[in-house]
C-alpha positions as CSV (number, residue, x, y, z in Angstrom):
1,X,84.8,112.5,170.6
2,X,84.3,113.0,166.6
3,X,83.9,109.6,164.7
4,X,85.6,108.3,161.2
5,X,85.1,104.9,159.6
6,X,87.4,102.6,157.8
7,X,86.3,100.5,155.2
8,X,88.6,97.5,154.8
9,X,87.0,94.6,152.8
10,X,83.6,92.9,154.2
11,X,85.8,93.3,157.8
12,X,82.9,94.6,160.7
13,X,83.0,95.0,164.0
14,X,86.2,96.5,164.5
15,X,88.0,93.0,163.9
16,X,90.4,94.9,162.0
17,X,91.7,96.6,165.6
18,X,91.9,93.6,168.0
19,X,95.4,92.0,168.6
20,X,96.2,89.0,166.6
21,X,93.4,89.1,164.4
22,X,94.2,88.6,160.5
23,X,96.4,86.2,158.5
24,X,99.9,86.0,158.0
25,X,101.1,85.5,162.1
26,X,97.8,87.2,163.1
27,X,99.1,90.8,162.8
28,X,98.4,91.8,159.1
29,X,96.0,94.4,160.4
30,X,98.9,95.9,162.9
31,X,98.9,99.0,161.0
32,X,95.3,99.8,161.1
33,X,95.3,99.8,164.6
34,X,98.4,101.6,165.1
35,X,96.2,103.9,162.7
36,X,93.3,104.0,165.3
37,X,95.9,104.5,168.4
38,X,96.9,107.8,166.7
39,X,93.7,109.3,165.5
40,X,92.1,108.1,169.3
41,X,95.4,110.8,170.2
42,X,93.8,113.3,168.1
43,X,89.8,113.2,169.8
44,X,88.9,111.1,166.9
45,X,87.2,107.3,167.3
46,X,88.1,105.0,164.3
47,X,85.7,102.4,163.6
48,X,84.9,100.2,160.7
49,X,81.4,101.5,159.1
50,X,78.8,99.0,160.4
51,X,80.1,100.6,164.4
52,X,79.0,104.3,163.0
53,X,75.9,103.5,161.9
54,X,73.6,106.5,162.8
55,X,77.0,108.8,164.3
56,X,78.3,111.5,162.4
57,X,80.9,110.7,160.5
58,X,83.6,113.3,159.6
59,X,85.2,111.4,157.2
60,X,86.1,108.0,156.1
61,X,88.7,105.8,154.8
62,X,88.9,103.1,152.1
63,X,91.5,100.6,151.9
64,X,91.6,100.1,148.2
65,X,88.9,102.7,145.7
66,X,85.2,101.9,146.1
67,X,82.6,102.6,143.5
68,X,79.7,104.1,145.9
69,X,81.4,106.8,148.5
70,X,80.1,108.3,151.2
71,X,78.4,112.1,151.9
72,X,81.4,112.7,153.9
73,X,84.9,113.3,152.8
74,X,86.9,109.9,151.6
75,X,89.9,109.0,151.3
76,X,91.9,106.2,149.9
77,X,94.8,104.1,150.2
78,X,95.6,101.6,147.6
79,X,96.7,98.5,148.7
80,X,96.0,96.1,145.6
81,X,98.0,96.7,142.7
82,X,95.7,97.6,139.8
83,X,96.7,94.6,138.0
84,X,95.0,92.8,141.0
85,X,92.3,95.8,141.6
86,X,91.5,97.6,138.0
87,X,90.0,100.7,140.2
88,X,93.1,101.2,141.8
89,X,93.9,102.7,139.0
90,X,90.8,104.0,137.4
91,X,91.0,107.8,137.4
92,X,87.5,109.2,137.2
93,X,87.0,107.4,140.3
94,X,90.3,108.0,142.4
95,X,89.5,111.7,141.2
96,X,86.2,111.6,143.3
97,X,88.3,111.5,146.6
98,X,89.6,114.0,148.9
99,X,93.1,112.6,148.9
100,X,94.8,108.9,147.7
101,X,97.4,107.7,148.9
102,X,99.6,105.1,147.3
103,X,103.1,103.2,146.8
104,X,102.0,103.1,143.0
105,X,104.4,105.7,141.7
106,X,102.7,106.1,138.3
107,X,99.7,107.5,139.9
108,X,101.1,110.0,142.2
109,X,100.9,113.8,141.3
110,X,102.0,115.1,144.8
111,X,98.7,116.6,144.7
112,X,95.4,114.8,145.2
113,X,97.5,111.4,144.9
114,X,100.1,111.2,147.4
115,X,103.1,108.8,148.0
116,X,102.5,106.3,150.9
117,X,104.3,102.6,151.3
118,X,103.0,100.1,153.2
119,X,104.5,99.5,156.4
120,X,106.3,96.6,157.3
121,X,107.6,95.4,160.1
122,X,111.3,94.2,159.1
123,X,113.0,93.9,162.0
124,X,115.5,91.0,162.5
125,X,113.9,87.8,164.4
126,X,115.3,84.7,165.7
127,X,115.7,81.9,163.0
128,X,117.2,78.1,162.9
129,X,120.1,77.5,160.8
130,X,119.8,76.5,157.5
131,X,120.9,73.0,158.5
132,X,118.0,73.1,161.2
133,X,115.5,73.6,158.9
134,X,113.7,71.1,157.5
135,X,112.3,72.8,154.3
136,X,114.0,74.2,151.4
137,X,111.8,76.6,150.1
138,X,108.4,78.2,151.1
139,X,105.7,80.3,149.1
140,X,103.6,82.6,151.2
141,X,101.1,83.4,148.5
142,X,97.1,83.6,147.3
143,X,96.1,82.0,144.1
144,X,95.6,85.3,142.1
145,X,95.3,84.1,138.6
146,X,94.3,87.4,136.4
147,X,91.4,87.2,133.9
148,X,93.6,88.8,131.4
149,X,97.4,87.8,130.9
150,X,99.8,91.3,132.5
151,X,103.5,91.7,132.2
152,X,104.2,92.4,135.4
153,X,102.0,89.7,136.8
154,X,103.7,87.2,139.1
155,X,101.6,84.7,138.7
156,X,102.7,82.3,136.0
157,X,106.3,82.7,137.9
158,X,104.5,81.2,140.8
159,X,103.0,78.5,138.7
160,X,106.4,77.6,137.2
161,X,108.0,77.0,141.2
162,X,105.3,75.2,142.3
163,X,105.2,72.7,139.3
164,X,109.1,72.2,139.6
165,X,109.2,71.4,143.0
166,X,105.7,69.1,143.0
167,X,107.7,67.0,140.3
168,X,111.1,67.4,141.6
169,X,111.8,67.5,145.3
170,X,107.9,67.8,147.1
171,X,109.3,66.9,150.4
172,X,111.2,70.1,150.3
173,X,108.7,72.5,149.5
174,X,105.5,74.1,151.3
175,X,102.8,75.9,149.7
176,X,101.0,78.6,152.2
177,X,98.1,80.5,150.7
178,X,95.0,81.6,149.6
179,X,93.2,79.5,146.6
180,X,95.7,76.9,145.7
181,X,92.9,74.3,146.0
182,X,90.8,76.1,143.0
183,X,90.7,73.2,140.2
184,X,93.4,74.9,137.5
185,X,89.9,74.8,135.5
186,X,86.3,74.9,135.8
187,X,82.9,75.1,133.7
188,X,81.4,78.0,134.1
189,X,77.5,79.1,132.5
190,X,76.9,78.3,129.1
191,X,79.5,75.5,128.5
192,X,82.2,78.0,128.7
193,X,85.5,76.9,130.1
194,X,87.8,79.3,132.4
195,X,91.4,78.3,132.9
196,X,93.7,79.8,135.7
């Protein structure tokens, strides 16, 4: 059996690969081990890192760029936007990989930076009426304010919902996510003050 990591985050100990494990419904990290299922196919075991410690490793896989890379071939996909993730984006480094792959059309070249969306599972489920439901409107969504104002960031959108509906109609409305209970400002070193 040849071994290959997967470097996902601070994840360890294969978490990313056991059923139910991960947010949104527990299957967030469905395609990772749908990933595994087919390289195991292929005579190759993928692990996260910290399980390959001391194997040979014939190549490895980063979900989202990394600054340090290993001795072995890499490989990325980019999952974080750049506006989120700057080094999704950053060139020199993508460059240092064997292959990226990526839904960002303005990076791909069809060469070295390939086209690859993120599955989703969009199949029809069973759902209560709107009459049975007691809420209006739900946000699924982390708290992702951006050190520097971007066009094509959602995030003051967000802002704008969550402020209409805490002063409007509350008792219609749930918040899911990440980071909502970050104070919208706090003092940071040197009497400095950040705002989100």
């Amino acid at each position: 059996m040849k071994h290959a990591s997967i470097v996902v985050g601070r994840h360890k100990r294969n978490d990313i690969f056991k059923p139910g494990a991960g947010p949104n419904g527990g299957e967030f990290h469905l395609p990772y081990r749908l990933l595994r299922e087919l390289f195991l196919e292929a005579g190759i075991e993928l692990s996260t890192a910290d399980m390959n410690m001391g194997r040979e490793v014939i190549f490895e896989l980063h979900i989202n760029a990394r600054r340090r890379l290993p001795k072995c071939p890499a490989y990325a996909y980019l999952y974080e936007d750049p506006i989120i993730r700057p080094l999704n984006s950053e060139m020199a480094q993508l460059r240092r990989y064997r292959k990226v792959f990526t839904s960002n059309e303005t990076l791909i070249d069809g060469k070295q930076i390939l086209c690859l969306d993120y599955p989703n599972d969009l199949s029809l489920r069973p759902m209560p009426s709107f009459i049975e439901r007691d809420l209006f409107c739900v946000m699924i969504a982390s708290n992702k304010a951006l050190l520097h104002p971007h066009p094509r960031s959602l995030h003051g959108n967000r802002i704008e919902i969550i402020r209409f509906f805490e002063a409007q109609a509350p008792e219609l409305f749930a918040l899911y996510g990440k980071g909502w209970d970050i104070p919208a400002s706090w003092p940071l070193e040197h009497d400095v003050l950040l705002s989100v």
